[in-house]
C-alpha positions in Angstrom: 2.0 -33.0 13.9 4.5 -34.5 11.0 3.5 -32.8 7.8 4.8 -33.8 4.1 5.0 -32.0 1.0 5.0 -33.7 -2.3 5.6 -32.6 -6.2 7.0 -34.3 -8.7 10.4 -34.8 -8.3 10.8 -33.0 -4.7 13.4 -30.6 -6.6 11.2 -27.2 -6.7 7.9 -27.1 -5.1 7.6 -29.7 -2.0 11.6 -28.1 -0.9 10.1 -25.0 -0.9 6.7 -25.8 0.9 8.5 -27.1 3.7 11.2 -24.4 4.4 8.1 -22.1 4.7 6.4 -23.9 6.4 9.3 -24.8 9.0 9.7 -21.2 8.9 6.2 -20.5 9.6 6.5 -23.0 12.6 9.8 -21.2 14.0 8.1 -18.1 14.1 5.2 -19.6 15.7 7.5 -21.7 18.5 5.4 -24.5 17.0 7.5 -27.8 17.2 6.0 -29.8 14.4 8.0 -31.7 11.9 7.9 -30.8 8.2 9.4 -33.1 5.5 9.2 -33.1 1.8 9.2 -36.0 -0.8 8.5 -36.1 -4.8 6.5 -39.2 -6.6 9.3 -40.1 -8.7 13.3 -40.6 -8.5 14.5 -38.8 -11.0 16.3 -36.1 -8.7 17.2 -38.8 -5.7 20.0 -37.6 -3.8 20.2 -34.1 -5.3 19.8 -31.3 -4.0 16.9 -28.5 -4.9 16.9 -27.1 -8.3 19.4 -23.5 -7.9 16.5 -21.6 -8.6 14.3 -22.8 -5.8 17.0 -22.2 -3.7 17.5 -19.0 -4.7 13.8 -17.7 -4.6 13.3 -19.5 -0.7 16.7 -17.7 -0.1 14.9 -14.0 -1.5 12.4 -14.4 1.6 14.4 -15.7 4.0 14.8 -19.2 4.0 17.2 -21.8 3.1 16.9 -25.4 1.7 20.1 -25.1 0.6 20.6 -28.9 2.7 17.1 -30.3 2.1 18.0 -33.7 0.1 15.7 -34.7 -2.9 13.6 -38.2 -2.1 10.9 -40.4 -3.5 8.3 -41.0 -1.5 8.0 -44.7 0.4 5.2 -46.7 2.6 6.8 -45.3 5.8 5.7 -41.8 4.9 1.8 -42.7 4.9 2.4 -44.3 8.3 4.9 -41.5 9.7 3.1 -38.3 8.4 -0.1 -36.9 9.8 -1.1 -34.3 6.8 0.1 -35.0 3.2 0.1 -31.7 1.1 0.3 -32.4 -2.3 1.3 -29.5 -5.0 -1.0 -30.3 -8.3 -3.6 -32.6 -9.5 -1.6 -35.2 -11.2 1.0 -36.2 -8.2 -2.8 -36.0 -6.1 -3.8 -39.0 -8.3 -0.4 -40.2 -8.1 0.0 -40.6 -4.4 -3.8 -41.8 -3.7 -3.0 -44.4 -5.7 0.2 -45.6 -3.3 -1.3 -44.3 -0.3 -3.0 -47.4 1.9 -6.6 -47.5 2.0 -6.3 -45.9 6.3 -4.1 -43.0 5.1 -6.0 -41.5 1.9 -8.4 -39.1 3.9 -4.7 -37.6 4.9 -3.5 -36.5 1.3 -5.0 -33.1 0.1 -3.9 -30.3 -2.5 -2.2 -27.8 -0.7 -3.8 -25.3 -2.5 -7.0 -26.4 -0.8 -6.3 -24.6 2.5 -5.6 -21.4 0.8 -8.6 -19.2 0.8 -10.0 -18.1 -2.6 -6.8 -19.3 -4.5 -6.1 -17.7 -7.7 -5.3 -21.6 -8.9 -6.4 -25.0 -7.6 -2.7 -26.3 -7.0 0.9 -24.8 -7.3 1.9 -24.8 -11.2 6.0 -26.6 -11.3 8.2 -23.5 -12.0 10.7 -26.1 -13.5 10.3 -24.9 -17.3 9.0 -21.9 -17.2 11.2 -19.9 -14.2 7.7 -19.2 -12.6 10.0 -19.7 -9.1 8.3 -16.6 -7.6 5.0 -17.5 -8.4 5.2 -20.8 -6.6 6.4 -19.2 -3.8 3.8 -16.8 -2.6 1.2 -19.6 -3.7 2.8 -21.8 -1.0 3.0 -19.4 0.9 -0.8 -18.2 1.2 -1.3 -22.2 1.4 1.1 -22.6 4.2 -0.1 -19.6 6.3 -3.7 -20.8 6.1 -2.8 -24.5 6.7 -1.3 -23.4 10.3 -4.5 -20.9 10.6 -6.4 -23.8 10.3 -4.4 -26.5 12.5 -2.5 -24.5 15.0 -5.5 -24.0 17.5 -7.3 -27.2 17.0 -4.4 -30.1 17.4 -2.1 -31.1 20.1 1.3 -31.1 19.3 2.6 -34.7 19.4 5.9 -36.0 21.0 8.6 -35.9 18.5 
């Protein structure tokens, strides 16, 4: 299972979806692959914003390493599950998504039961870091819920 996380510009939210998630997997000796990507390139190249880092690094993780990316073609071919953190980069990545991979792309807020939002609010201007954490984290912990007994791991 190859799972991507997108936001905006893969600087905050989508860097911290996957290291929980990958941290989720490690716990669970799951082997799946977890990547993250943002729907524009402002950020290319860059590493996550200080304060993501910080916040993942407060429960445990690091993306300290995790390199900021737009997302390409490949990616709808590649991943199996496209997790998408709000309603506009939703729209966004339907729109570049091939017609065969667009019943792959959901809000990642949709696997969270009884969310108190719809999607993962950007931290970036108001320092809501925190916040976007233990969203993505009920998100992640009910995605694997979900998956984890009902799909074969694939070959890496």
């Amino acid at each position: 299972m190859k799972v991507l996380m997108v936001c905006l510009g893969n600087t905050c939210r989508s860097p911290m979806a996957q290291g929980v998630l990958e941290q989720k997997l490690n716990e669970r000796g799951l082997s799946w692959k977890v990547d993250s990507a943002g729907t524009n390139g402002y950020h290319d190249g860059e590493s996550p914003d200080p304060r993501a880092i910080k916040c993942a690094a407060t429960h445990g993780i690091d993306i300290s390493n995790q390199i900021s990316r737009k997302i390409t073609p490949d990616d709808f071919l590649d991943a199996d599950l496209i997790c998408v953190m709000d309603d506009m980069n939703y729209h966004t990545v339907t729109k570049l998504a091939p017609p065969y991979s667009r019943d792959k792309v959901y809000l990642l807020m949709d696997f969270a039961p009884d969310p108190p939002f719809s999607f993962v609010p950007d931290p970036y201007y108001d320092n809501s870091f925190e916040r976007s954490y233990e969203l993505i984290n009920l998100a992640c912990e009910a995605l694997l819920t979900k998956y984890n007994g009902s799909v074969k791991e694939l070959e890496v």
